[in-house]
C-alpha positions in Angstrom: -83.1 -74.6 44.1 -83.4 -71.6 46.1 -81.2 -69.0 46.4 -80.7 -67.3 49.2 -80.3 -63.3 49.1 -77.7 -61.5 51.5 -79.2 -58.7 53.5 -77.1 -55.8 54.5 -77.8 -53.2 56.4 -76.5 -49.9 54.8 -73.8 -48.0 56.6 -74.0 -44.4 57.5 -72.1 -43.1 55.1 -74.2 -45.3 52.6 -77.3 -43.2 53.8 -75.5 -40.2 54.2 -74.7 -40.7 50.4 -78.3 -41.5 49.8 -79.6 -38.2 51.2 -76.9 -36.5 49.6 -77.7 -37.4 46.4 -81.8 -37.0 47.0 -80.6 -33.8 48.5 -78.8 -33.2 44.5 -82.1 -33.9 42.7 -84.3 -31.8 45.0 -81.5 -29.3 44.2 -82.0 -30.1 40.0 -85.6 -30.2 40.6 -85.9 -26.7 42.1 -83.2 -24.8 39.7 -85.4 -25.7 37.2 -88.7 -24.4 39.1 -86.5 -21.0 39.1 -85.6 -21.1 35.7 -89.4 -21.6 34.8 -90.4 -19.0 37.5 -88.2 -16.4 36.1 -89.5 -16.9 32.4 -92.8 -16.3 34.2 -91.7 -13.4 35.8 -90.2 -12.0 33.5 -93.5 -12.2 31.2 -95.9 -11.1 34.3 -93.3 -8.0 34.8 -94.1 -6.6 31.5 -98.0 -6.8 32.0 -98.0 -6.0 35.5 -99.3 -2.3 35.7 -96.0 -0.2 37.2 -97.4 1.1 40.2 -94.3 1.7 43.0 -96.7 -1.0 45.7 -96.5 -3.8 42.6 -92.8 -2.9 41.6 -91.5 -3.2 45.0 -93.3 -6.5 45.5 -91.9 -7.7 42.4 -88.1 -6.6 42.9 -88.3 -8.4 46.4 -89.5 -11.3 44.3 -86.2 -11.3 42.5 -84.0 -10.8 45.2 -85.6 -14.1 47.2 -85.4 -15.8 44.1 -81.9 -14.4 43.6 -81.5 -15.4 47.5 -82.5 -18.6 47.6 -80.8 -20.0 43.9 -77.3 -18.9 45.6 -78.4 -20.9 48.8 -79.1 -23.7 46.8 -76.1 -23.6 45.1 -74.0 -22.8 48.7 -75.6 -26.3 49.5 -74.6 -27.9 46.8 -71.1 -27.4 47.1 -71.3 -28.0 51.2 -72.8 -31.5 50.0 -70.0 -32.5 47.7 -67.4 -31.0 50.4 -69.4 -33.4 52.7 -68.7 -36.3 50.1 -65.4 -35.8 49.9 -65.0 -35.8 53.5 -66.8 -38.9 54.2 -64.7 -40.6 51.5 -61.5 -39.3 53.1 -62.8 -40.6 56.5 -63.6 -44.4 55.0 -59.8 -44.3 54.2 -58.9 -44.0 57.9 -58.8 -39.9 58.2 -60.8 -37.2 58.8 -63.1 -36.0 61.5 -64.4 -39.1 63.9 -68.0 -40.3 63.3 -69.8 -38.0 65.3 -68.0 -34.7 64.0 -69.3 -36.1 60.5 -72.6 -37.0 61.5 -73.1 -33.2 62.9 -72.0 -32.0 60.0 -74.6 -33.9 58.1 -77.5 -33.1 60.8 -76.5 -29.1 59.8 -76.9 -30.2 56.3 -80.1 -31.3 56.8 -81.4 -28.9 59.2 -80.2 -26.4 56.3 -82.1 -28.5 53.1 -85.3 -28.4 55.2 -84.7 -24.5 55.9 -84.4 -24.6 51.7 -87.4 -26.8 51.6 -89.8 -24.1 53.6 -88.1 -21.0 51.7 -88.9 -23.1 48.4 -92.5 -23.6 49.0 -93.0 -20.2 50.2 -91.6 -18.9 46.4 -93.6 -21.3 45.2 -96.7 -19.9 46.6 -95.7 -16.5 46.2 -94.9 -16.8 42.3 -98.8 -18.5 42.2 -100.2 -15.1 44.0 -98.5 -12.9 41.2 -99.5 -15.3 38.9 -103.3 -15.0 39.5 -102.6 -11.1 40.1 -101.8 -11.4 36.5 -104.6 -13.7 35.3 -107.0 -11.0 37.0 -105.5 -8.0 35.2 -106.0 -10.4 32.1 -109.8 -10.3 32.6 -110.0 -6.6 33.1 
């Protein structure tokens, strides 16, 4: 005998939920980059020679990377505001449907924002990275 599957189509708060939560383990993923990063740092601030060019560079390093782990963190708490919200709204209260859904387009609009300023950290810790590698092999 065959069974026969029910297909449903996901609400919007169920994808809302699902970006949410892919939203939380981008977040995970990336605290952990800047914990790793800043362990590298840390070791590529002792070797780097202490010229005032290469000390500025670095302490604007740390203040992005000090920028953008508060902004992740910021999101994080926007997100679960967001959640609770949503949840409040299934139970007949809240802001309508479209209030929420701008909310969540904001939310998004701000992870992508988080996204770009993450890859360009990520680049910039490989550029000090291999500017340490080369003092290495002097």
């Amino acid at each position: 005998m065959e069974s026969k599957k029910k297909h449903r189509t996901r609400s919007r708060h169920e994808a809302e939920h699902e970006d949410h939560h892919d939203a939380h383990h981008d977040h995970l993923d990336w605290l952990a980059d800047l914990r790793r990063w800043r362990e590298e740092y840390q070791e590529a601030l002792m070797k780097f020679a202490r010229s005032q060019a290469q000390e500025l560079e670095l302490e604007n390093y740390e203040r992005a990377l000090d920028r953008h782990e508060a902004a992740i963190y910021v999101h994080e708490d926007l997100v679960r505001s967001h959640e609770r919200a949503i949840a409040f709204e299934e139970r007949g209260g809240g802001r309508t449907p479209t209030e929420s859904q701008a909310v969540h387009r904001q939310m998004h609009s701000r992870h992508e924002r988080s996204r770009r300023a993450h890859e360009q950290l990520e680049q910039t810790h490989r550029a000090i990275l291999q500017a340490l590698a080369m003092l290495k092999d002097r």
